[in-house]
C-alpha positions in Angstrom: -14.9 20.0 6.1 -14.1 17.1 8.1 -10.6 16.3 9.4 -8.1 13.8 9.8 -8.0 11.8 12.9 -5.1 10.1 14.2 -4.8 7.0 15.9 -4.4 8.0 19.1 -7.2 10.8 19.0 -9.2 7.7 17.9 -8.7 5.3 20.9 -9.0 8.6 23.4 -12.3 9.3 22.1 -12.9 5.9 22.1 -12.0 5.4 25.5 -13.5 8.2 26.5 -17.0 6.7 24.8 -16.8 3.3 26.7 -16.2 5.3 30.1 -19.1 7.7 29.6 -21.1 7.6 26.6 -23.7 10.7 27.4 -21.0 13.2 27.4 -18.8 11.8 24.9 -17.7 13.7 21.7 -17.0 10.7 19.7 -20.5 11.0 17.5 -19.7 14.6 17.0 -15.8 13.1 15.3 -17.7 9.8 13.3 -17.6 12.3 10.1 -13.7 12.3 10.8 -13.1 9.3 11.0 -14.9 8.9 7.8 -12.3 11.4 5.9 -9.4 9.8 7.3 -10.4 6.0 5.9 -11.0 8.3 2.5 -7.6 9.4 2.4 -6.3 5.9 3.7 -7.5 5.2 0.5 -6.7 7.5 -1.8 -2.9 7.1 -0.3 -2.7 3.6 -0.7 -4.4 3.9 -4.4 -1.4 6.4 -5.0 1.1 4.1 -3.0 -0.6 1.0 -5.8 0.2 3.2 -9.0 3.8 4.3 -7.8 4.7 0.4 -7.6 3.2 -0.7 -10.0 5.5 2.4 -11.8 8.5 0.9 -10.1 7.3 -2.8 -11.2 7.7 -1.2 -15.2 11.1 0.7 -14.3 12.7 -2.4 -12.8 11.7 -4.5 -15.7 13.0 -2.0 -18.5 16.3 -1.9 -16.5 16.4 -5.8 -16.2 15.5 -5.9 -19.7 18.2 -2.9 -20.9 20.7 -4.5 -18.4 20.8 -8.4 -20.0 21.2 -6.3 -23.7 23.6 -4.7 -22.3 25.4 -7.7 -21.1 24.9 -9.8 -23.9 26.8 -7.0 -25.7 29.1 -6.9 -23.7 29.6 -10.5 -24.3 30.0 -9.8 -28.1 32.4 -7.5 -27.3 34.6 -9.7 -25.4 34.5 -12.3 -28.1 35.9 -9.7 -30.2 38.5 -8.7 -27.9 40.1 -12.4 -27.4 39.7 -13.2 -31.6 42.0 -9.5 -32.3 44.4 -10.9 -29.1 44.1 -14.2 -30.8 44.9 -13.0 -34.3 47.9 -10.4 -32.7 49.3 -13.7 -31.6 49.7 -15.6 -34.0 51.4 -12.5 -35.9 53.9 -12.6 -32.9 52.9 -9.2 -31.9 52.8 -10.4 -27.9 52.4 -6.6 -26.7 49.1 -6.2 -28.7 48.1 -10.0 -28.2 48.2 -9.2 -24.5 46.6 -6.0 -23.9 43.8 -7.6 -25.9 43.4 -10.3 -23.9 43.7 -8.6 -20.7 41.4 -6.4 -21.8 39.0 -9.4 -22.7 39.6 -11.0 -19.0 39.0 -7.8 -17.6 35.9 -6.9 -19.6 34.2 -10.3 -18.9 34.7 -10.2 -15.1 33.4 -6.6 -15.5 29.8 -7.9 -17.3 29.7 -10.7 -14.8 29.9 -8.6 -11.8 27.4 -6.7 -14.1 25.2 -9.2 -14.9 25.0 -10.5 -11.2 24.2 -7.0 -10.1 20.9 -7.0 -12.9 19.9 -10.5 -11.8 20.5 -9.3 -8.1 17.9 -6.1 -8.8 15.7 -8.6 -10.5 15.3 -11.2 -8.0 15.4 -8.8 -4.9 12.5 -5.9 -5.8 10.9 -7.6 -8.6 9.1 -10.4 -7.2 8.4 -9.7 -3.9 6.8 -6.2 -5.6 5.1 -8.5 -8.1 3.4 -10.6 -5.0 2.5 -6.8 -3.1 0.8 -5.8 -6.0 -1.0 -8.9 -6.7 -2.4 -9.4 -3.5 -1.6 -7.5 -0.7 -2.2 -4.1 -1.4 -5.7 -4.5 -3.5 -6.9 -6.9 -1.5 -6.2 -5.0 1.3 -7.4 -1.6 -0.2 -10.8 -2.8 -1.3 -11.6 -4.6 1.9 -11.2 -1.5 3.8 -13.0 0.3 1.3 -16.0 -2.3 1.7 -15.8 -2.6 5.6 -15.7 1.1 6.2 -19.1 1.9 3.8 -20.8 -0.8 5.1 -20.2 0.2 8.7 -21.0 3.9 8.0 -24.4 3.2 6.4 -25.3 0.8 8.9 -24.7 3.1 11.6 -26.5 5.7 9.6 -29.4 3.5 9.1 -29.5 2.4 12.4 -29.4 5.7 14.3 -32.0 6.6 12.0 -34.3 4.5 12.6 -33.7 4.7 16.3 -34.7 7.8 16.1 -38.0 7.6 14.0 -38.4 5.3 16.4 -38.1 7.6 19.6 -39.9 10.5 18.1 -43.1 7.9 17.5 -43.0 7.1 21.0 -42.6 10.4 22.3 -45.4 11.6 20.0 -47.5 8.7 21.5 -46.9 9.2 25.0 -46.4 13.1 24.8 -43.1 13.3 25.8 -41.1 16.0 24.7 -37.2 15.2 25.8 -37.6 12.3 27.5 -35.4 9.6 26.3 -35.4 6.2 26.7 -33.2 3.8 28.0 -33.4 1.1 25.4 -33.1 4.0 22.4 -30.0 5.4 24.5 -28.2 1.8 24.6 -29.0 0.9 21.0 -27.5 4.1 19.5 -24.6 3.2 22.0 -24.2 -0.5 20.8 -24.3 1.2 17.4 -21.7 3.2 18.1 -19.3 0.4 19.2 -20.2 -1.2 16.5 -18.6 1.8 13.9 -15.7 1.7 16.7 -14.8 -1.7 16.3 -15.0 -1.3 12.4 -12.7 1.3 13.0 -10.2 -0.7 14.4 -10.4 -3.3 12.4 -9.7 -1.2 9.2 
């Protein structure tokens, strides 16, 4: 089962390819570099669906939070009408703890409702604009570049090779290989490299 290749394996072997391509193992790791755009994938799919979780969660806590302010409102209102009402009965020790209470309650569910609008405005829409663009554009463009290179170099090679076997079957070689076969499947290989990089 092919491996995971980091980054800097990657550029070593790619380095290592450019400086001499007849030795290098880099062909022999193509199948790794393969699995690791795979699991690029899958992570970022998983990465995707935990947002877009968070996106829901933030929302219902928006949502709950404005509820819960608005009651909190209500409850204020009640506060200052029984202070109110205590008042007017000249019962000044009741009438005021009511009232504080009410001052205090509504500084309380502004600070509240600040915070709520605060979470809102702060991981809601710049997640919104992530998930929008960003991360599926991003994740089916690498998808797309990475297939498309890996066939093409399959393709290619392939048919560089039918290609080389007809001419060694036509001139009776048995090992010899030619120059021009040699710096195609190299060309190809760069070309998968700079795909690589790109992704």
């Amino acid at each position: 089962m092919p491996e995971k290749i980091s980054i800097s394996d990657f550029v070593s072997l790619a380095k290592e390819d450019l400086s001499s391509p007849g030795s290098s193992g880099f062909q022999s790791k193509m199948s790794d570099c393969r699995s690791t755009v795979a699991a690029l994938e899958e992570s970022l799919e998983q990465d995707q669906m935990s947002l877009q979780r968070m996106k829901k969660i933030v929302k219902a806590i928006h949502n709950s939070g404005l509820n819960h302010v608005e009651s909190k409102e209500q409850y204020t209102e009640v506060l200052e009408n029984l202070g109110n009402s205590h008042l007017t009965q000249d019962n000044n020790e009741i009438s005021t703890g009511f009232l504080n209470l009410a001052v205090f309650t509504r500084e309380i569910t502004a600070l509240f409702k600040n915070l709520v609008q605060n979470l809102n405005n702060i991981i809601s829409f710049p997640l919104e604009n992530v998930l929008k663009t960003e991360l599926r554009d991003s994740r089916l463009e690498l998808k797309k570049q990475m297939e498309k290179s890996w066939k093409d170099y399959d393709a290619k090679i392939g048919k560089l090779e039918k290609e080389r076997r007809e001419k060694q079957k036509q001139h009776g070689m048995i090992r010899l290989e030619s120059t021009d076969t040699a710096e195609d499947m190299e060309r190809e290989r760069r070309n998968f490299q700079l795909q690589m990089c790109e992704v």
